[in-house]
BALOBA-1460 file (C-alpha; in Angstrom, 3 decimals):
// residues 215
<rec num="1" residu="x" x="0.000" y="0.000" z="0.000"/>
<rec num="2" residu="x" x="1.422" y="3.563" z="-1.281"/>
<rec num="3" residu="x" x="1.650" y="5.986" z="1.907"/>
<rec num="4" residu="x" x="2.491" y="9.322" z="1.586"/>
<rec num="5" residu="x" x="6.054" y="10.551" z="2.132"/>
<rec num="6" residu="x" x="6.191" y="12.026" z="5.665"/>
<rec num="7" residu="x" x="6.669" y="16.093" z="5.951"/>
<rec num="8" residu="x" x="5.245" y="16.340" z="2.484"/>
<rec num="9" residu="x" x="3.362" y="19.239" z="1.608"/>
<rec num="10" residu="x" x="0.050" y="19.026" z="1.067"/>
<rec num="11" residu="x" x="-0.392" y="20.815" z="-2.370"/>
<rec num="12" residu="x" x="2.296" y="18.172" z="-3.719"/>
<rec num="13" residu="x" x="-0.150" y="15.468" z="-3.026"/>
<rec num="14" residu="x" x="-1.179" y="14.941" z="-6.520"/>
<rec num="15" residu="x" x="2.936" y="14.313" z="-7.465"/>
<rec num="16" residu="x" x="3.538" y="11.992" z="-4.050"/>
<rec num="17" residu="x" x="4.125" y="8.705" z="-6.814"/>
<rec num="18" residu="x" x="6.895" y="10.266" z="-7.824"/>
<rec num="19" residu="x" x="9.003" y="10.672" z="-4.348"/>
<rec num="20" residu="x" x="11.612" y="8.952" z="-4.507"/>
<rec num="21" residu="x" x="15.088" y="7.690" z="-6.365"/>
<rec num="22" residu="x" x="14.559" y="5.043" z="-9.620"/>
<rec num="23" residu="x" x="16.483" y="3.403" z="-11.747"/>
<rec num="24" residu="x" x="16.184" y="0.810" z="-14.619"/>
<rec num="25" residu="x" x="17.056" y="0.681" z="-18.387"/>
<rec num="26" residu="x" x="15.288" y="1.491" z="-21.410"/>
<rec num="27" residu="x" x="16.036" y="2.378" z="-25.136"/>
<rec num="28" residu="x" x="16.747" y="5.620" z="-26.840"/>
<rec num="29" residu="x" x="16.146" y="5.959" z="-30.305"/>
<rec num="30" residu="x" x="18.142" y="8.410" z="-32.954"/>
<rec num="31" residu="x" x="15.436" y="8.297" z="-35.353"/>
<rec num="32" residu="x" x="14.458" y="11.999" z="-35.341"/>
<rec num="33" residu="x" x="17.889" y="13.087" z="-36.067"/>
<rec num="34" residu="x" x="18.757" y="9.892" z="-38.071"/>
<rec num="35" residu="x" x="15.398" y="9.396" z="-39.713"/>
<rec num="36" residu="x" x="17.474" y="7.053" z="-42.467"/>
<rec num="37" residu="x" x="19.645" y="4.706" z="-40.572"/>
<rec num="38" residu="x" x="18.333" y="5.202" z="-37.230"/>
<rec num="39" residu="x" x="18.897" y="2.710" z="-34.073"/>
<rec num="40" residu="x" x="17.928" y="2.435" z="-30.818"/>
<rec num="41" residu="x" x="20.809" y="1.872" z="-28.159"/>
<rec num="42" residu="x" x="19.913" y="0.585" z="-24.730"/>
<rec num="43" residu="x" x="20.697" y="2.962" z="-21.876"/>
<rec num="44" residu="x" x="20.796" y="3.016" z="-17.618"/>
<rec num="45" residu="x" x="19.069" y="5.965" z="-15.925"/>
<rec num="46" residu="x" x="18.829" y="6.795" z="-12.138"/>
<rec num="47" residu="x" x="15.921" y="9.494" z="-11.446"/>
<rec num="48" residu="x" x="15.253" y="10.935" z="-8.105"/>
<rec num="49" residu="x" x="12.231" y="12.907" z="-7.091"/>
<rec num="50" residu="x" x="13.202" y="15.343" z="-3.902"/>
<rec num="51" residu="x" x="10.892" y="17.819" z="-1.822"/>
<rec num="52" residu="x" x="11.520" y="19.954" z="0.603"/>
<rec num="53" residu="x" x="9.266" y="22.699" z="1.975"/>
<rec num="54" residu="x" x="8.489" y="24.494" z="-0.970"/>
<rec num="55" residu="x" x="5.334" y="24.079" z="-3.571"/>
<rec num="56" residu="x" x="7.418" y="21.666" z="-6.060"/>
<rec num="57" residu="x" x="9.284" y="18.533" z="-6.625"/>
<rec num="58" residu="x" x="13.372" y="18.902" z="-7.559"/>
<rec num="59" residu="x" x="14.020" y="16.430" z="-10.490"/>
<rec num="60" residu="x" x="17.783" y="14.879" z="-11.316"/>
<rec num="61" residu="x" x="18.070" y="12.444" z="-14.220"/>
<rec num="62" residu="x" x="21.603" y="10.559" z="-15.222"/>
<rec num="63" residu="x" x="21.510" y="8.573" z="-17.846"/>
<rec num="64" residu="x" x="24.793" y="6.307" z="-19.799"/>
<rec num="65" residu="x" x="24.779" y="4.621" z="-22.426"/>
<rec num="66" residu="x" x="25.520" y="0.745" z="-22.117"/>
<rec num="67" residu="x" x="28.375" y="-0.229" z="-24.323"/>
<rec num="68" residu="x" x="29.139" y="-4.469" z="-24.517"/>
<rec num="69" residu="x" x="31.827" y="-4.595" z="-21.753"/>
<rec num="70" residu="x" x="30.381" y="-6.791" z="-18.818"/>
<rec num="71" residu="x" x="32.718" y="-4.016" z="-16.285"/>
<rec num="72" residu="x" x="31.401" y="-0.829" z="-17.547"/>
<rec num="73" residu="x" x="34.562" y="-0.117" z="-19.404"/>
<rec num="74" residu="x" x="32.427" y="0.774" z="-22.834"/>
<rec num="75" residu="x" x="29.646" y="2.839" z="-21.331"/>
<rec num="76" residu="x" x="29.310" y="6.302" z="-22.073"/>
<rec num="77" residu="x" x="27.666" y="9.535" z="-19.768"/>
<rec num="78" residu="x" x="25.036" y="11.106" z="-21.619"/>
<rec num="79" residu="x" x="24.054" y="14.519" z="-19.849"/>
<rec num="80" residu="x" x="22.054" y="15.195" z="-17.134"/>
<rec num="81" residu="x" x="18.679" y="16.768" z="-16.310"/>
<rec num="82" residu="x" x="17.385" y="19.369" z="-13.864"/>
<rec num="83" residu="x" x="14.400" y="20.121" z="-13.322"/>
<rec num="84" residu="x" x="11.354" y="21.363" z="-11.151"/>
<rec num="85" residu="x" x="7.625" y="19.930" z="-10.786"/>
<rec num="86" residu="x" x="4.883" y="21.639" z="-9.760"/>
<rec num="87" residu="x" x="0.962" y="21.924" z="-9.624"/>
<rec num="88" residu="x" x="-0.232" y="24.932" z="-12.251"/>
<rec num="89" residu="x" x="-1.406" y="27.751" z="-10.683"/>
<rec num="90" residu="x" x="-1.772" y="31.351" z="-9.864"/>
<rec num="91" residu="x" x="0.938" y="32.625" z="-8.025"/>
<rec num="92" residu="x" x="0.750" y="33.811" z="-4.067"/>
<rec num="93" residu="x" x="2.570" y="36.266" z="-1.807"/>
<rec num="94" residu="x" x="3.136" y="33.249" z="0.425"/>
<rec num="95" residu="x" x="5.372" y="31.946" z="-2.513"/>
<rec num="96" residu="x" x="9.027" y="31.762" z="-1.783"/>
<rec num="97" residu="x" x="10.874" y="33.212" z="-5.162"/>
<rec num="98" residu="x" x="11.804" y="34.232" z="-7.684"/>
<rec num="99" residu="x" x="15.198" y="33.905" z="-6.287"/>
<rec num="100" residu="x" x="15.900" y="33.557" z="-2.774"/>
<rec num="101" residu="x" x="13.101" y="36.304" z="-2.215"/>
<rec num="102" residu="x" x="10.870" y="34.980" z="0.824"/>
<rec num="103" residu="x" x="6.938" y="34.265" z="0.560"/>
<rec num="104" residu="x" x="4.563" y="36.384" z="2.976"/>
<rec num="105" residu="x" x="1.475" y="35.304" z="4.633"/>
<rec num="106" residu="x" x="-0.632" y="32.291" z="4.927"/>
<rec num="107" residu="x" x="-0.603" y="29.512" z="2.396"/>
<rec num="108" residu="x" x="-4.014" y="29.210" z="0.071"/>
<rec num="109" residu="x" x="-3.312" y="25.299" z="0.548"/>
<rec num="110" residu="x" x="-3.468" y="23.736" z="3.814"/>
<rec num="111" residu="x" x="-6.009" y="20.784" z="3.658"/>
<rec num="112" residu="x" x="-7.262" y="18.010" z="1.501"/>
<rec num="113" residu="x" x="-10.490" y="20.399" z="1.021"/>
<rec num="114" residu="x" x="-8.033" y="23.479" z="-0.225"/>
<rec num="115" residu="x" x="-6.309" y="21.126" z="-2.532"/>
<rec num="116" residu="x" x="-9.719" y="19.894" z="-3.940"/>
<rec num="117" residu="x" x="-10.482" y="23.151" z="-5.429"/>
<rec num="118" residu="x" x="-7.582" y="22.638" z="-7.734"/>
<rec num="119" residu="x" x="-9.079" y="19.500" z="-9.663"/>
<rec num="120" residu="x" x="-9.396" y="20.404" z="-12.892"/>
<rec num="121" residu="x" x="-12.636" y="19.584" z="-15.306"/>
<rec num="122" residu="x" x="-11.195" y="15.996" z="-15.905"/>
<rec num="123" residu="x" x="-10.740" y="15.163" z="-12.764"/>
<rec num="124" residu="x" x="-7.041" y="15.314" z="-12.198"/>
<rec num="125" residu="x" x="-4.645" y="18.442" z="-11.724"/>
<rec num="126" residu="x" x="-2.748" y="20.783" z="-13.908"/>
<rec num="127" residu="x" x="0.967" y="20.369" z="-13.563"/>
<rec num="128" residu="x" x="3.800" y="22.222" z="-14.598"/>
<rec num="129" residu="x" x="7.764" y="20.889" z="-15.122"/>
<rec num="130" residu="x" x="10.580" y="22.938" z="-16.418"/>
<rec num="131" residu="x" x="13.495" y="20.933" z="-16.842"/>
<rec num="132" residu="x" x="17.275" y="22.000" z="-18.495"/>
<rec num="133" residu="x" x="19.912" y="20.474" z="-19.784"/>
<rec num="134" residu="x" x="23.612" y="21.110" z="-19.923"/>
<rec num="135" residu="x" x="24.074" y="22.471" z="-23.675"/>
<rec num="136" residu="x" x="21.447" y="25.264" z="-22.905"/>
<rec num="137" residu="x" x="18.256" y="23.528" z="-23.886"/>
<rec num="138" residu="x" x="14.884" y="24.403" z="-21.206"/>
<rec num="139" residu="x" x="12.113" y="22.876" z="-21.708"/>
<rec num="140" residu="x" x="8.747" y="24.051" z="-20.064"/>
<rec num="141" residu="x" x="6.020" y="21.662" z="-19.763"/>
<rec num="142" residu="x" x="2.440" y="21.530" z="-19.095"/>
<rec num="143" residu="x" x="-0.030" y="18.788" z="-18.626"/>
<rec num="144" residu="x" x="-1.758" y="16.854" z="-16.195"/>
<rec num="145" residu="x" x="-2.012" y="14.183" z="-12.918"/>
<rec num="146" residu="x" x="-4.278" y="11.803" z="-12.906"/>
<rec num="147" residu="x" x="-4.144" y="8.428" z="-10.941"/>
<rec num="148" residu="x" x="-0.840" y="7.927" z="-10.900"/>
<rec num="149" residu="x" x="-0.218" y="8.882" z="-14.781"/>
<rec num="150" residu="x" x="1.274" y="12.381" z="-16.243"/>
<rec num="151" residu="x" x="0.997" y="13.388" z="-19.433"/>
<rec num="152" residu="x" x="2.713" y="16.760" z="-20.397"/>
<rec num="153" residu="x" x="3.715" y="18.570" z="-23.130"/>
<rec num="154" residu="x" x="6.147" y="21.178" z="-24.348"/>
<rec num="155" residu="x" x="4.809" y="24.873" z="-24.303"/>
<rec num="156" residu="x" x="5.679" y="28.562" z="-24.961"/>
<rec num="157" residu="x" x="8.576" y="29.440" z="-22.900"/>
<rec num="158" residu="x" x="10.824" y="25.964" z="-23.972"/>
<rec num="159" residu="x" x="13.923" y="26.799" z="-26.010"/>
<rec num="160" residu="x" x="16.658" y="25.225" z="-27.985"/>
<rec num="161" residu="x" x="19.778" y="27.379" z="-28.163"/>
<rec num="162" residu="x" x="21.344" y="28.259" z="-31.990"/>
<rec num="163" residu="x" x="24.061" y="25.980" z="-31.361"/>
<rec num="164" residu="x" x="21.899" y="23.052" z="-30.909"/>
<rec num="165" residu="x" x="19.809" y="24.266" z="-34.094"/>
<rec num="166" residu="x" x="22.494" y="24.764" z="-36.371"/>
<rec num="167" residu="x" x="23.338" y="20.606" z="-35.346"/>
<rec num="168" residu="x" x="20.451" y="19.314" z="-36.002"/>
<rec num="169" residu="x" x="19.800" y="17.921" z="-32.725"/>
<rec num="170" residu="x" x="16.614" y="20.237" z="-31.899"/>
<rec num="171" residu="x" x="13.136" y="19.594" z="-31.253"/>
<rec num="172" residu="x" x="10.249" y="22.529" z="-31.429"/>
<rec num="173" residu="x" x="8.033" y="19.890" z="-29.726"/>
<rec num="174" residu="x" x="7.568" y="17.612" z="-27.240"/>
<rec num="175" residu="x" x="5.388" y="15.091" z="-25.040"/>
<rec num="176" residu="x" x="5.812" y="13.061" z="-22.010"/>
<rec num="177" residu="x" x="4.182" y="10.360" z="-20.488"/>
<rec num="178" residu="x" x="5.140" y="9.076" z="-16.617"/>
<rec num="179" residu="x" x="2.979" y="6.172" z="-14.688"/>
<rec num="180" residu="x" x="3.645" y="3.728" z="-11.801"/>
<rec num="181" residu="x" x="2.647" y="0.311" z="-11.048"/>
<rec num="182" residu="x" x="3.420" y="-2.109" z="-9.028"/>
<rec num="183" residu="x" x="4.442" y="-5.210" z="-10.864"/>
<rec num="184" residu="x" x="4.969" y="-8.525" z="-8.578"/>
<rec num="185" residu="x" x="5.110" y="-6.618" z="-5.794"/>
<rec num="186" residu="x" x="7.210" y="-4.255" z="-7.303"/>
<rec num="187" residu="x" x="6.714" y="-0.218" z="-7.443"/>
<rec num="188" residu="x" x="7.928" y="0.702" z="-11.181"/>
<rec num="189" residu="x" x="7.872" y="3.779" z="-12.814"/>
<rec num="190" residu="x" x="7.925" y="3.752" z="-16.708"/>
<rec num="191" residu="x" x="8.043" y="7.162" z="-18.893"/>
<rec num="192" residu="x" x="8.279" y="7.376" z="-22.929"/>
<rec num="193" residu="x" x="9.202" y="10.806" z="-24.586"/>
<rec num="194" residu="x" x="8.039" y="11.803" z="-28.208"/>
<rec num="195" residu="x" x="9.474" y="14.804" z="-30.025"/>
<rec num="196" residu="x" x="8.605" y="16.503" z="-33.239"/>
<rec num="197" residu="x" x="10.046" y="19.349" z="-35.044"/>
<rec num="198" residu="x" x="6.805" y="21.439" z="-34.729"/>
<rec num="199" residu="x" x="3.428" y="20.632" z="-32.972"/>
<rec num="200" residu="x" x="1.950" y="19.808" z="-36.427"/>
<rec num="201" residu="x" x="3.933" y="17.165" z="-37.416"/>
<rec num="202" residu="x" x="4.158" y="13.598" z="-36.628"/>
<rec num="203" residu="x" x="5.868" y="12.660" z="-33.217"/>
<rec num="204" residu="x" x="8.589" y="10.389" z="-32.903"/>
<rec num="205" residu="x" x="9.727" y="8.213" z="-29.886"/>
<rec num="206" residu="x" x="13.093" y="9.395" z="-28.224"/>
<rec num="207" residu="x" x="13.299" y="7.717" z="-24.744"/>
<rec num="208" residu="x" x="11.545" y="4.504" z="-23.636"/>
<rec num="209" residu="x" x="12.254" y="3.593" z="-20.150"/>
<rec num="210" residu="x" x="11.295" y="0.742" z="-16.938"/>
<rec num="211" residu="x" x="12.307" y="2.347" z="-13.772"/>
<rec num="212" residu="x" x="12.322" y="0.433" z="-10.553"/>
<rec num="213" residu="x" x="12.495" y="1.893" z="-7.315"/>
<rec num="214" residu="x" x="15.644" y="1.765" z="-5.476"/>
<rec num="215" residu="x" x="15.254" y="4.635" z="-2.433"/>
């Protein structure tokens, strides 16, 4: 049975699947930037989902690539993510930030009844995740929570420095898709990434991935 990590704020409720450190291995695909000889190549990733006392989850991905040496000795790093999680919506003076800049007064969410007011139309809750990468890339993300799935999508406000343009190796859209279950007794966490060049064209898979949870 899933109980709720202790201290947790209440308006991070909704996110509480997510606590925690995974890891597992999954595929990533070069097909969008390789649409001719494309392969997928298996890769290890290690996620961990952090709160503290603000009104969002910290994200940390690491990710290598798994060469054929038994020891390691052919695996390769692949960069990093950062990133923050949080439930969409209208900002408060009891809001720590931007910055180090404290929050003032009472908190809007206190109770299961103030989070409540927050369910959206389809009965889950509007999320937000911004999430960078080393070479300059931020993606902003928006989407929902609902019973232990998310499904986001890139919005205005993401970028993809020239550098990365000027490559090749840029996307003008995105979707993600994260869900638990417990499998033999066993909490799992799988997500899948798509990416297109545009929001009107046809999406392509770029991460596949089986997460199990180690912490």
């Amino acid at each position: 049975m899933f109980v709720l990590p202790e201290g947790l704020p209440t308006e991070l409720t909704p996110l509480a699947f997510l606590v925690g450190t995974w890891e597992g291995v999954g595929a990533v695909s070069d097909k969008f930037t390789n649409p001719e000889e494309h392969k997928e190549r298996k890769f290890q990733q290690r996620i961990t989902f952090a709160y503290g006392q603000g009104n969002y989850l910290t994200y940390h991905a690491t990710s290598r690539l798994l060469g054929d040496a038994t020891d390691g000795s052919e695996d390769v790093e692949l960069p990093a993510e950062l990133g923050f999680w949080r439930l969409a919506r209208a900002a408060e003076s009891a809001d720590f930030g931007p910055s180090v800049l404290p929050g003032t007064g009472a908190k809007s969410i206190n109770s299961a009844e103030d989070l409540e007011k927050l369910r959206n139309d389809k009965d889950g809750f509007d999320i937000e995740a911004s999430i960078i990468h080393p070479g300059g890339a931020y993606e902003f993300y928006a989407g929902q929570v609902k019973s232990g799935r998310i499904d986001i999508r890139t919005v205005a406000g993401s970028h993809m420095p020239m550098h990365l343009v000027d490559a090749g190796k840029s996307w003008g859209y995105a979707e993600r898709m994260y869900g638990t279950k417990t499998v033999e007794g066993t909490p799992k966490l799988f997500w899948l990434m798509e990416v297109a060049s545009s929001v009107r064209e046809p999406l392509v898979t770029l991460v596949s991935v089986e997460l199990d949870r180690i912490g």
